[in-house]
C-alpha positions in Angstrom: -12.8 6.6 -4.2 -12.2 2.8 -2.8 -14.1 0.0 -5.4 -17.4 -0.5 -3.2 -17.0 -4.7 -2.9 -20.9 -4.3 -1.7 -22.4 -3.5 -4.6 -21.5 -6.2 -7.4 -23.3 -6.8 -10.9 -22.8 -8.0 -14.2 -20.5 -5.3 -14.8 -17.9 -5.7 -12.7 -17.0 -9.3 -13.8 -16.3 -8.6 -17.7 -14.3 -5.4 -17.1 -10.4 -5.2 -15.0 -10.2 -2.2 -12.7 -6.0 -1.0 -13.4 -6.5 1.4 -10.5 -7.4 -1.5 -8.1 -4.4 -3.6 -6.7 -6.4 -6.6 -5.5 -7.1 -7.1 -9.1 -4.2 -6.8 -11.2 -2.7 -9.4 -7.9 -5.4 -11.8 -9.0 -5.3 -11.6 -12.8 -1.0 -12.3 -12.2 -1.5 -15.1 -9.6 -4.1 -16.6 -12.3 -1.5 -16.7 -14.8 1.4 -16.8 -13.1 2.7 -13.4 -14.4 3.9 -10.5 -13.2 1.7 -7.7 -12.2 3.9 -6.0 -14.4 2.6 -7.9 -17.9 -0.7 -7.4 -15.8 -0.2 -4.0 -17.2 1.4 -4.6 -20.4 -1.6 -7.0 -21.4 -4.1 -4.1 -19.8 -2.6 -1.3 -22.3 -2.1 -4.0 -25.4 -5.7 -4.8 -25.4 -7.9 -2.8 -23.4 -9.5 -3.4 -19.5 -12.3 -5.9 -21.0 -11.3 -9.0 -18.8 -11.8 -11.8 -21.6 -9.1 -10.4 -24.1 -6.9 -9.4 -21.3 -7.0 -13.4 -20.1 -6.4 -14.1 -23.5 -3.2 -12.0 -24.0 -1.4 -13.4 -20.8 -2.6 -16.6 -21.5 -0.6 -16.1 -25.1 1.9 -13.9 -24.1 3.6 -15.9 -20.9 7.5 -15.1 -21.0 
């Protein structure tokens, strides 16, 4: 089922949805990665956004 961008709480801004595009395209653009090491940092650390910033942030080839 489709991410409804309708209803939004606190728990959709500390967690990164893999499954959704729009948001592994944001986290790369952010950190001017690939989506690719988008995915790498996602299975390295988890989908908990603040550790996942921190990876690429760390981990930029």
């Amino acid at each position: 089922m489709a991410d409804d961008k309708t209803k939004k709480d606190f728990r959709d801004r500390d967690r990164v949805a893999a499954n959704e595009e729009y948001e592994l395209d944001y986290l790369a653009k952010k950190h001017g990665v690939t989506r690719g090491q988008v995915i790498e940092a996602l299975e390295a650390v988890g989908n908990e956004r603040e550790k996942v910033e921190a990876y690429l942030t760390t981990h930029k080839r």
